[in-house]
C-alpha positions in Angstrom: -52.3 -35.2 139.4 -49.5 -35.6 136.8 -49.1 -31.5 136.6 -49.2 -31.6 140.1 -46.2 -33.8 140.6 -44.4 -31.7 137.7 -45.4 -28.7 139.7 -43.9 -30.3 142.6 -40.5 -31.2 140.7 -40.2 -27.6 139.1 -40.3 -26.4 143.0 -37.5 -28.8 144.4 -33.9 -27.7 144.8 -33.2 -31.6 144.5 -34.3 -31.8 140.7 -31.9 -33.0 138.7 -31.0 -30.1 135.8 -31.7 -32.0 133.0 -35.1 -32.7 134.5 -35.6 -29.0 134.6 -34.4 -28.4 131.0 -37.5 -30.8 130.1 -39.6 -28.9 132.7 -39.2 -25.5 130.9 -41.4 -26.8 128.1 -44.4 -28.4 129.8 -47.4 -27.3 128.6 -48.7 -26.8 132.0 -48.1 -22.9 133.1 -47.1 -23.3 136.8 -44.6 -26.2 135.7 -43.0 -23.5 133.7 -43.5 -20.5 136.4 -42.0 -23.0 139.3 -39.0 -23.8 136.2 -38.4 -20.0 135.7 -38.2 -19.3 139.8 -35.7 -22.7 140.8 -32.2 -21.5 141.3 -31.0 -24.5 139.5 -32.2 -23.8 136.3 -29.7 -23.6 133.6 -29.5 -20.8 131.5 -30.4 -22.6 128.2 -33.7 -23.2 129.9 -34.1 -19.6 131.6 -33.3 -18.5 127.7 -36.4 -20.4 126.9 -38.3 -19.4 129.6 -37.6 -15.9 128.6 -39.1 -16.4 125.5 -42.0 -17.9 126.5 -45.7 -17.0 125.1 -46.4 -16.1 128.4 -45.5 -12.7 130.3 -45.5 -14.5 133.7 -43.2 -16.9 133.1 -40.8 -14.7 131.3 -41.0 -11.7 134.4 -40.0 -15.0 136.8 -37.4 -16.3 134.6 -36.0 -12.9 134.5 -36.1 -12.4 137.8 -34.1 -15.8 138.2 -29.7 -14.1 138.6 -29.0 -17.3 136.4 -30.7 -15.5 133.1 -28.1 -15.1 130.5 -27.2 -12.0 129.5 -28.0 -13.0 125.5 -32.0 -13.4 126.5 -31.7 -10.4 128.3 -30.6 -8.6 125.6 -33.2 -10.1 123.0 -36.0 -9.6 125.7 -34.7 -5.7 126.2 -35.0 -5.5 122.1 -38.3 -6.7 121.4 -39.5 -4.5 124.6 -37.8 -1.7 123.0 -39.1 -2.6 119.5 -43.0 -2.8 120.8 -42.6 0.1 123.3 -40.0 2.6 122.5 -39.1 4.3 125.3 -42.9 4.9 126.9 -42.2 1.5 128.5 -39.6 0.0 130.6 -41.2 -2.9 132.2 -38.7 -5.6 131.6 -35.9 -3.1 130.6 -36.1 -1.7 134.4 -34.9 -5.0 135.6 -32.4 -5.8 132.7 -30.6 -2.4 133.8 -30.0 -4.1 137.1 -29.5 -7.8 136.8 -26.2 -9.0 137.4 -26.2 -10.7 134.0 -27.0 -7.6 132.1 -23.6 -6.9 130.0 -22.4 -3.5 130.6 -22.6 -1.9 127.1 -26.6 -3.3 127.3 -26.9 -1.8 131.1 -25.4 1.6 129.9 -27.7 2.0 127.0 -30.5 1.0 129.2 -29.0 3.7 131.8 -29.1 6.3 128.9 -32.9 5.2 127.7 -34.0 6.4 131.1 -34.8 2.4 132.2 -33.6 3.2 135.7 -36.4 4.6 137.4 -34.4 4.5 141.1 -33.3 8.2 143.0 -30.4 8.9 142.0 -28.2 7.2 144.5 -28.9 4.0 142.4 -26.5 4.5 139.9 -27.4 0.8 137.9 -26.3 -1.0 141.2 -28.6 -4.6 140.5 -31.3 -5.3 143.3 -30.3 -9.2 142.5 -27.5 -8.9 145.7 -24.5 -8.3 144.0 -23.3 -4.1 143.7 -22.2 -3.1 139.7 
């Protein structure tokens, strides 16, 4: 029941932030999953979270428009490191989260990461137009 509860805090808009900075390291996978998703989460935990031994965690935390643009840059360089350019699966979505600095998001651009018709353009699918 314990994890449960943690799940339950992870969810919560009404969790406090340092709660969730403790959050983002529970052993317990959908503690960190639920961590990764909650708007509130501060970027020093979604940079954990990014990092995370788990690819489900780290495709929710970067999913989360809080992720700082440092983790996205480290996760778009060890993708590019193990994949080259035959795979853009986290890369895709650094090219368009509003986070993404713009030299990072113009490389990506170039590498062929956006994969969008060409009316795209780089624009994030976050909410916010580049």
């Amino acid at each position: 029941m314990a994890g449960y509860r943690r799940v339950l805090e992870a969810r919560s808009p009404e969790t406090p932030v340092e709660r969730l900075r403790e959050l983002s390291g529970d052993a317990v996978r959908p503690v960190r999953l639920w961590v990764a998703r909650n708007p509130r989460t501060p970027a020093d935990a979604l940079d954990r979270l990014l990092a995370d031994a788990d690819s489900w965690v780290q495709w929710n935390a970067l999913l989360n428009v809080g992720a700082p643009g440092a983790a996205l840059e480290r996760l778009a360089a060890e993708e590019q490191a193990q994949f080259d350019d035959r795979v853009f699966h986290h890369r895709s979505l650094v090219a368009h989260h509003p986070n993404a600095p713009d030299d990072l998001r113009r490389r990506l651009l170039e590498q062929g990461a956006c994969g969008c018709p060409d009316w795209c353009g780089g624009r994030t699918s976050f909410g916010r137009v580049m």
